[in-house]
KOLGULUM-413235 format. One line per field, with one value per residue (C-alpha): z, y, x; residue number from 1; residue in three letters. Coordinates in pm, 1 decimal, always signed. Layout:
# residues N
c3 <- [Z, ...]
c2 <- [Y, ...]
c1 <- [X, ...]
n <- [NUM, ...]
res <- [ALA, ...]
//
This chain:
# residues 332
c3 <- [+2787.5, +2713.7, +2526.4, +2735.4, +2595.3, +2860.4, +2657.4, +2523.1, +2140.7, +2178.0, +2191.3, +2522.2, +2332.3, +2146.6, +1763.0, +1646.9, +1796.6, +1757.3, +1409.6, +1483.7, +1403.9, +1139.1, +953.9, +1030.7, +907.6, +577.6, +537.0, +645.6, +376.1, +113.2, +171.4, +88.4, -236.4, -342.1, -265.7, -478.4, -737.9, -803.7, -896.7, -1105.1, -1354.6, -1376.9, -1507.3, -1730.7, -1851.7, -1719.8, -1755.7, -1458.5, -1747.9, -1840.7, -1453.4, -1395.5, -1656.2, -1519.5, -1170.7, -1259.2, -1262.3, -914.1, -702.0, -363.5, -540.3, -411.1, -770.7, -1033.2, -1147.0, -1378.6, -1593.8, -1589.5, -1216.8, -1080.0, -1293.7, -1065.9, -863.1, -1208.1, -1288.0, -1012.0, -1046.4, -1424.8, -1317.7, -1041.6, -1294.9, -1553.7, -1363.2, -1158.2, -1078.5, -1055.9, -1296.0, -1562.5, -1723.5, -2066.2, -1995.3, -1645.2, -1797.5, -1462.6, -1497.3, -1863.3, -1671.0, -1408.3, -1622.2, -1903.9, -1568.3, -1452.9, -1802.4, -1746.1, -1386.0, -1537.7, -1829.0, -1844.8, -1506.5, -1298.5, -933.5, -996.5, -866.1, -564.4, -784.5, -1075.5, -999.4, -740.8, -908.2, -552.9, -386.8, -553.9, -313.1, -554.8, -553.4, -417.4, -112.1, +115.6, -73.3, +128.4, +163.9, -143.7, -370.2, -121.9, -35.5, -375.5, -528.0, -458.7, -629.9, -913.5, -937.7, -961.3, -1220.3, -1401.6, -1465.6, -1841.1, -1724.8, -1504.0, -1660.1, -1895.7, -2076.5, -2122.8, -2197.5, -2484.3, -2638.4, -2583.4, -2852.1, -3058.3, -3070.6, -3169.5, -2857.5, -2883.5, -2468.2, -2257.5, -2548.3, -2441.3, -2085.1, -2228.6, -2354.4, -2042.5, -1850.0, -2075.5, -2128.1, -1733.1, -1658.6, -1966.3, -1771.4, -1509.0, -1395.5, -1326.8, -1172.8, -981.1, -772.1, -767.1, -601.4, -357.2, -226.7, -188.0, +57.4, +260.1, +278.2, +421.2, +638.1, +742.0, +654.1, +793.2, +1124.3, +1156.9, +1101.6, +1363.0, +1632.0, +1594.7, +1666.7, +1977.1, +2136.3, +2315.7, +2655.9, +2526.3, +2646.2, +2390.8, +2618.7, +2585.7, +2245.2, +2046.9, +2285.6, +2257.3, +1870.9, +1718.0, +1862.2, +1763.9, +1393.4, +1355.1, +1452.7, +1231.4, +943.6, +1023.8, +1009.7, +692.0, +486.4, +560.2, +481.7, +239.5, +163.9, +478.2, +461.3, +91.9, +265.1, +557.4, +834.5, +927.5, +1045.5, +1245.9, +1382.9, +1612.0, +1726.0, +1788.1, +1937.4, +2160.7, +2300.5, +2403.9, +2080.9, +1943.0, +1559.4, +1487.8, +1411.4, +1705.0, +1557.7, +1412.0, +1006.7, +894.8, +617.6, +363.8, +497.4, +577.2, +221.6, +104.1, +359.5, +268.8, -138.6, +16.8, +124.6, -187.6, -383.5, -127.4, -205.0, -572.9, -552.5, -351.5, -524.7, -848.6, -711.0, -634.8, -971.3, -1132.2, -1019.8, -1226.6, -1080.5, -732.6, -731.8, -850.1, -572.6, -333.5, -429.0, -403.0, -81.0, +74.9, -36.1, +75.6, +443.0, +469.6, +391.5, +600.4, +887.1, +836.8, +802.5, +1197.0, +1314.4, +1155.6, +1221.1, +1541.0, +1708.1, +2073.4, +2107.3, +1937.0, +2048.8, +2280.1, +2178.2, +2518.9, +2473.3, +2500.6, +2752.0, +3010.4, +3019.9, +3106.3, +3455.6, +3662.4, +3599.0, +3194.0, +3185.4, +3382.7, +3187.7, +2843.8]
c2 <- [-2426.4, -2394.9, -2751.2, -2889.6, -2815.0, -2665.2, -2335.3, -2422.9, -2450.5, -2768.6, -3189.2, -3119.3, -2920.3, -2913.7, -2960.0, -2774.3, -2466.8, -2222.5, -2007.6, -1636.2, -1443.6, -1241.1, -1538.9, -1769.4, -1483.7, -1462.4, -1849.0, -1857.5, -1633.1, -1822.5, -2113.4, -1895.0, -1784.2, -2109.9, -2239.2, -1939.9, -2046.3, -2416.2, -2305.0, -1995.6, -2249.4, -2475.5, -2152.9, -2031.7, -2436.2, -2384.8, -2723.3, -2933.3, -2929.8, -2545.3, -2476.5, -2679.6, -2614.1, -2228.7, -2283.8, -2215.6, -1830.4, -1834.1, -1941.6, -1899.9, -1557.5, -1386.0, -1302.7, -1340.2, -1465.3, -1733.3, -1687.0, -2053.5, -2073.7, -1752.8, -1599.4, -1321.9, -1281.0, -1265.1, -965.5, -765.4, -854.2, -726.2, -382.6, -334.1, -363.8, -167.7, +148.8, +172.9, +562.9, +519.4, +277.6, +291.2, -16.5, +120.4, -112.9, +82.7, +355.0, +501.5, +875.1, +876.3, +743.2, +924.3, +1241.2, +1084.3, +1108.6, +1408.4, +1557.8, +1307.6, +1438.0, +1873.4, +1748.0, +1455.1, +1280.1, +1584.4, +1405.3, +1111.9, +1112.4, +903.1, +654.5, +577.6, +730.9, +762.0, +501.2, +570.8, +397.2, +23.7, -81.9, -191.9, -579.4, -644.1, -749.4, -929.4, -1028.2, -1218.5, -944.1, -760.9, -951.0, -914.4, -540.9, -416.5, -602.4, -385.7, -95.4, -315.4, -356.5, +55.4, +28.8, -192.9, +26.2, +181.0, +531.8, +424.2, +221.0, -15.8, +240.6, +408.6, +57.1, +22.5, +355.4, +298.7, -50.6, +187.6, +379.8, +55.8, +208.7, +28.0, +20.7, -218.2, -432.2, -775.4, -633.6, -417.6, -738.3, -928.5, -692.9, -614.9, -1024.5, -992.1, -755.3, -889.9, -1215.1, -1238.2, -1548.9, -1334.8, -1039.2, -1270.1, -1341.9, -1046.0, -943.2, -1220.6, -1114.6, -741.2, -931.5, -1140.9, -853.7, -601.2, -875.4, -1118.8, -954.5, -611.0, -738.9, -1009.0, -737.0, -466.4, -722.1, -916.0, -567.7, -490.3, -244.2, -320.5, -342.5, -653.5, -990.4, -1235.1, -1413.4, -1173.8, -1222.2, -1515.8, -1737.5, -1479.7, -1439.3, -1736.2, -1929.3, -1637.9, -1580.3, -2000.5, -1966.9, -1690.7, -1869.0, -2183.7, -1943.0, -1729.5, -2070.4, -2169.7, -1834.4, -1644.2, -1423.6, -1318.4, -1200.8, -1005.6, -780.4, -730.0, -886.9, -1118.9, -961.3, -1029.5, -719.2, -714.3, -1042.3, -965.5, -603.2, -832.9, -1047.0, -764.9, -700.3, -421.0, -359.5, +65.4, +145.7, +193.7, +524.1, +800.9, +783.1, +1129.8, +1329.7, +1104.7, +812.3, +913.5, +1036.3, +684.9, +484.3, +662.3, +567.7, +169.6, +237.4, +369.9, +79.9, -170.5, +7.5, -20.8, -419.2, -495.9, -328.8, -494.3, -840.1, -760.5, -626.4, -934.8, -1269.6, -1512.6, -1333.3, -1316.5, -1697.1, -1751.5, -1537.0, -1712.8, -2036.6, -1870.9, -1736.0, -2040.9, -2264.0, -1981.3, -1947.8, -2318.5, -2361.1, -2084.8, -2217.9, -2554.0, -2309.7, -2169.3, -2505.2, -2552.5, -2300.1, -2143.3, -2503.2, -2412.0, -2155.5, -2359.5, -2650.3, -2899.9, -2707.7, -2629.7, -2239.3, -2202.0, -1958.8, -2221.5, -2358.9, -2028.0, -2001.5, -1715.3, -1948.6, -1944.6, -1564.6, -1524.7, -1757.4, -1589.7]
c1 <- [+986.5, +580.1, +656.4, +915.9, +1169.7, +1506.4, +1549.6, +1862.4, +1801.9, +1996.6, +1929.1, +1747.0, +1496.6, +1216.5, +1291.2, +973.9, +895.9, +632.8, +612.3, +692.4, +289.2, +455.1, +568.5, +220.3, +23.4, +214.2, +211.9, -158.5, -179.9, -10.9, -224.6, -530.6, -379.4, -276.0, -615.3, -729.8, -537.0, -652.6, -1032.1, -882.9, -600.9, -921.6, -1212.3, -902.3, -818.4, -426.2, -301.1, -124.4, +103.4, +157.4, +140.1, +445.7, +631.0, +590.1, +685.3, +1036.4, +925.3, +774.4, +1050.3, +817.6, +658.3, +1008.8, +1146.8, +873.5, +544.1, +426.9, +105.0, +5.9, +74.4, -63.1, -292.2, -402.8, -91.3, +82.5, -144.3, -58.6, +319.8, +314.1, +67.4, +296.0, +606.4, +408.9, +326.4, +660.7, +696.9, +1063.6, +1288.4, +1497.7, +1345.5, +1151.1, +836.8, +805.9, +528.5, +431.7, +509.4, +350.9, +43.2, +34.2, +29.3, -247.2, -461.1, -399.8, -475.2, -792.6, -858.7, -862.2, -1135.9, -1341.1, -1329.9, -1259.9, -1414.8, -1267.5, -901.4, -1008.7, -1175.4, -932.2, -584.0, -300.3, -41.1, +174.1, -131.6, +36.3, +319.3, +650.8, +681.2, +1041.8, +1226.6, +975.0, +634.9, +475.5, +153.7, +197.2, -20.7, -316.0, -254.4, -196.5, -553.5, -780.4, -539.6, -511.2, -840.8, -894.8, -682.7, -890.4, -1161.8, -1128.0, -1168.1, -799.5, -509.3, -708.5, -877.0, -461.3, -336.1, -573.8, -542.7, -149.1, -225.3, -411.8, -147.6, +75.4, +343.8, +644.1, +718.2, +589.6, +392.3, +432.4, +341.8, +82.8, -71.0, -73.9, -226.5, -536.2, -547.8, -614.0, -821.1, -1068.7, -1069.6, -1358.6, -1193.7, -874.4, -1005.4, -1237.5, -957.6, -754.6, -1111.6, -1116.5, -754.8, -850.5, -1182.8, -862.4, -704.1, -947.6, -1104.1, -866.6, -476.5, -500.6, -695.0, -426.0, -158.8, -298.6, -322.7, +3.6, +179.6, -4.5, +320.2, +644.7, +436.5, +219.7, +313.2, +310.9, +80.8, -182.0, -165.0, -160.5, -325.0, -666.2, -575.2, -531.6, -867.1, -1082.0, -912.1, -979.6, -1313.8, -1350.3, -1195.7, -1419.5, -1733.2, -1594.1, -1539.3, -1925.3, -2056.9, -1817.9, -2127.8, -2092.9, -1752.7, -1818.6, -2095.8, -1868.4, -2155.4, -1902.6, -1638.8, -1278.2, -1231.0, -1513.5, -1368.2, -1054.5, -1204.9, -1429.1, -1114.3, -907.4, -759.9, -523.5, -719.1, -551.4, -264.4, +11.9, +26.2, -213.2, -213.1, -25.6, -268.0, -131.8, -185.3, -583.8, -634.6, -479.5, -727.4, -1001.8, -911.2, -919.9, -1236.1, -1339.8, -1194.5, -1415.1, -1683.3, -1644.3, -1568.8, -1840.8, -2057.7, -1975.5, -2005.2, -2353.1, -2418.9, -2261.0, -2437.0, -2178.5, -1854.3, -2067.3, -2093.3, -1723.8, -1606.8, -1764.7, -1636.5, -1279.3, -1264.1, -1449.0, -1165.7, -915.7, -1088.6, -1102.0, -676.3, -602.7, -843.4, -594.8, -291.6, -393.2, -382.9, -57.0, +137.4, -61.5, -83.4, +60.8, -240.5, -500.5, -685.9, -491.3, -161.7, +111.0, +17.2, -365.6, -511.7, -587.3, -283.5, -98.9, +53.6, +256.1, +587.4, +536.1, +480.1, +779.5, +965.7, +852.3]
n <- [1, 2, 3, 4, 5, 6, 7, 8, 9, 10, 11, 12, 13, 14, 15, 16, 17, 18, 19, 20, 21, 22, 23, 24, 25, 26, 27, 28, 29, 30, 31, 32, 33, 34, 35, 36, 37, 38, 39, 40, 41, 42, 43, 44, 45, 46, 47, 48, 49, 50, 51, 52, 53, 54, 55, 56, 57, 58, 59, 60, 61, 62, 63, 64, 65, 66, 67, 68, 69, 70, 71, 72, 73, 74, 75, 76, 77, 78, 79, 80, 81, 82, 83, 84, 85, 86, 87, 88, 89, 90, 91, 92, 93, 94, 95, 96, 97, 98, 99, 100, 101, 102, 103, 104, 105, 106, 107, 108, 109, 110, 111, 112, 113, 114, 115, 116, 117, 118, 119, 120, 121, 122, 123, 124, 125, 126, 127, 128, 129, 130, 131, 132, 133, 134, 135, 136, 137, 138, 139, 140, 141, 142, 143, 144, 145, 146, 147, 148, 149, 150, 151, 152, 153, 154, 155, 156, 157, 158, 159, 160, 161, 162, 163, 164, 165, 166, 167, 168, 169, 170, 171, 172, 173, 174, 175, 176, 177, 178, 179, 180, 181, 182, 183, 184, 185, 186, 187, 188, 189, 190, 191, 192, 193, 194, 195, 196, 197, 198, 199, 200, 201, 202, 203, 204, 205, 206, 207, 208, 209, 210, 211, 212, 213, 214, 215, 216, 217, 218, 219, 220, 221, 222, 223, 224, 225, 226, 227, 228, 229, 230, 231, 232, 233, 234, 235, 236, 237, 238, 239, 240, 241, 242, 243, 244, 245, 246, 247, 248, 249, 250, 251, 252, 253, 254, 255, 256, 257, 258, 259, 260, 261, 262, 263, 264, 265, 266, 267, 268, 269, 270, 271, 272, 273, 274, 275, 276, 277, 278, 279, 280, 281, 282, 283, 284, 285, 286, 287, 288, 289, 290, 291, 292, 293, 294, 295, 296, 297, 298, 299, 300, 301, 302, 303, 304, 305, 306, 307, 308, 309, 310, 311, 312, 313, 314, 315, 316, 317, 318, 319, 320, 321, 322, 323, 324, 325, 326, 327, 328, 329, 330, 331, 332]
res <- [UNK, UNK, UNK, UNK, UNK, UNK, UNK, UNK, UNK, UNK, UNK, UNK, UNK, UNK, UNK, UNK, UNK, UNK, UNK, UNK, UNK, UNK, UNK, UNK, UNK, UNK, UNK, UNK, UNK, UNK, UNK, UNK, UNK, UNK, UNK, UNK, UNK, UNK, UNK, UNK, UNK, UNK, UNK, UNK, UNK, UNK, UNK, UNK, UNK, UNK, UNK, UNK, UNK, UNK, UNK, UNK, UNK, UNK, UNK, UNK, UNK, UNK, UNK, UNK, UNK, UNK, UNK, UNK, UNK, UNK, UNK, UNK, UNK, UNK, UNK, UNK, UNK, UNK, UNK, UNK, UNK, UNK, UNK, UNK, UNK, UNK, UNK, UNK, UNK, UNK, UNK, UNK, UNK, UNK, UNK, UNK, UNK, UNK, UNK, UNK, UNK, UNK, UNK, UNK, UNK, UNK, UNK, UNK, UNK, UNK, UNK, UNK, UNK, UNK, UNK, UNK, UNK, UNK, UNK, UNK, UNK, UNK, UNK, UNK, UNK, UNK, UNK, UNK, UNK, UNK, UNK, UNK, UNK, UNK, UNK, UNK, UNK, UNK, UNK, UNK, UNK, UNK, UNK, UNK, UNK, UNK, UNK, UNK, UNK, UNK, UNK, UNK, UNK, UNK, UNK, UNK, UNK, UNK, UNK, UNK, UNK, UNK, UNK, UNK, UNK, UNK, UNK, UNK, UNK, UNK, UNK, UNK, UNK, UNK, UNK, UNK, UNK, UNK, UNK, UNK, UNK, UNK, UNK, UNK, UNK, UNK, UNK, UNK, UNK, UNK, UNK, UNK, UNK, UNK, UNK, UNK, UNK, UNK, UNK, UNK, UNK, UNK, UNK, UNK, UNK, UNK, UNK, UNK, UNK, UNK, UNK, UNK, UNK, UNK, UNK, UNK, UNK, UNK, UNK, UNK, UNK, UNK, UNK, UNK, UNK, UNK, UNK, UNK, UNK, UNK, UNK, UNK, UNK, UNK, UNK, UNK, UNK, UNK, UNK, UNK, UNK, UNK, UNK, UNK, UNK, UNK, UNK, UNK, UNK, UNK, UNK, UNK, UNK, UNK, UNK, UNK, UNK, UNK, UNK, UNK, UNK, UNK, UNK, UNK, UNK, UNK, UNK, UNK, UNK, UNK, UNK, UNK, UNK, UNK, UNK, UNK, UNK, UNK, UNK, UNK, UNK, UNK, UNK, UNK, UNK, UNK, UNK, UNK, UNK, UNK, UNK, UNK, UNK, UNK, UNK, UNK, UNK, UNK, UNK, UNK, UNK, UNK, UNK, UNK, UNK, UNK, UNK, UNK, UNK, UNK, UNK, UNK, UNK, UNK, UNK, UNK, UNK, UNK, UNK, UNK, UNK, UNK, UNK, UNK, UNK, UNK, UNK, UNK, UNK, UNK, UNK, UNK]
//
């Protein structure tokens, strides 16, 4: 009606209507990954040629992951796989790892549970994936440390294990790759900064008119996104951030309802694993700068993906804040 359009879904209506939040945030997303992804095949020389002839195994990331065309989201598809809790494949080692740590948690790393276990903390890849890859990164990247998984994946080649080799192999091939976990390390930043904001405030409770939603979010998340892709520094020390801006406009940035005990133990571990990232990025001035370059090309696609996909509530678009009357909030 916004675009007028008569309501009817029919030839008297608009053909191309606005994209539900859910699904703009997720292709947002995606644009920020793929944009992630260029830089990364170039560092790791992937081929235009070995990235297509892989594409076969990404079928829109909903079924599985090519090396050549996602190095990093390929990673945390084959972790994910590798330290499953619960399957009956024989690659799927997560109970034996889960107990190699807590043998490691009674003796030689005793206050580190927090810091290098909790394989529950890695969210199974299946069904809908479209935030996966970004929230599971950061987890991944715990795992990286040799005192976690690594450090169990090489002792398991020492060991010349027959389960899980060729995955076994992957996975160290990854986390040895600064390139690789360069990225993996730029999605946890999107998702701490940009996803989880995005995710709060789309879900703002059943008495929330849309209206006093998207038209506030979407401006202030492009702005952000404009702002992030000039200063991506900015955004790694966590100065720049989107959830005073969304706070600021009237927002929704908690949860609709309080974390159980579980749930604060496992948000306190994501702090912990921000901590640790950030903290090696400033140790490491080569990964630092590659970073950097990452998530400015990210911000920058997703800043074109908001105009895209959020255009009613952006710019000139039918849905922006002062174009909303009495009559449309009735009619919405």
């Amino acid at each position: 009606l916004a675009c007028g359009g008569d309501g009817s879904g029919g030839a008297g209506d608009v053909k191309d209507g606005a994209t539900c939040a859910h699904h703009a945030v997720a292709n947002i997303g995606e644009l920020g990954r793929k944009a992630i992804d260029a830089p990364l095949k170039a560092l790791m020389k992937i081929t235009d040629e070995q990235s297509s002839a892989d594409s076969a195994k990404v079928k829109c990331l909903r079924t599985s992951v090519g090396w050549f065309s996602s190095p990093a989201c390929s990673l945390i598809y084959q972790v994910s796989k590798y330290v499953a809790l619960f399957s009956s494949k024989g690659y799927a080692i997560g109970e034996n790892f889960a107990l190699w740590l807590a043998h490691k948690l009674k003796t030689t790393e005793q206050l580190a549970g927090d810091l290098i276990g909790h394989v529950e903390d890695l969210l199974a890849i299946c069904g809908g994936r479209d935030y996966v890859f970004f929230l599971d990164a950061a987890v991944v990247d715990r795992f990286s440390q040799f005192e976690s998984l690594y450090g169990y994946l090489l002792e398991e080649a020492d060991l010349q294990a027959e389960a899980g080799g060729k995955l076994r192999k992957a996975i160290i091939t990854g986390f040895e790759s600064v390139y690789c976990m360069s990225a993996v390390r730029s999605m946890a930043i999107i998702s701490e900064e940009w996803l989880w904001p995005c995710l709060r405030a789309i879900e703002p409770g059943p008495q929330a008119h849309i209206l006093d939603v998207c038209p506030q979010l979407w401006p202030c998340v492009l702005a952000w996104l404009e702002e992030a892709a000039a200063n991506p520094q900015a955004v790694i020390d966590g100065t720049l951030s989107l959830r005073a801006r969304l706070e600021a406009c009237g927002q929704r940035t908690t949860p609709l309802k309080p974390p159980t005990p579980a749930g604060e133990r496992r948000a306190a571990r994501a702090a912990l694993d921000m901590q640790r990232i950030r903290a090696s990025l400033a140790a490491d001035a080569e990964q630092l700068q590659i970073v950097r370059d990452m998530l400015a090309g990210a911000f920058a696609a997703m800043a074109g993906g908001v105009r895209n996909h959020a255009a009613e509530f952006v710019g000139d678009g039918h849905l922006t804040v002062a174009k909303i009357t009495p009559e449309l909030r009735k009619a919405m």
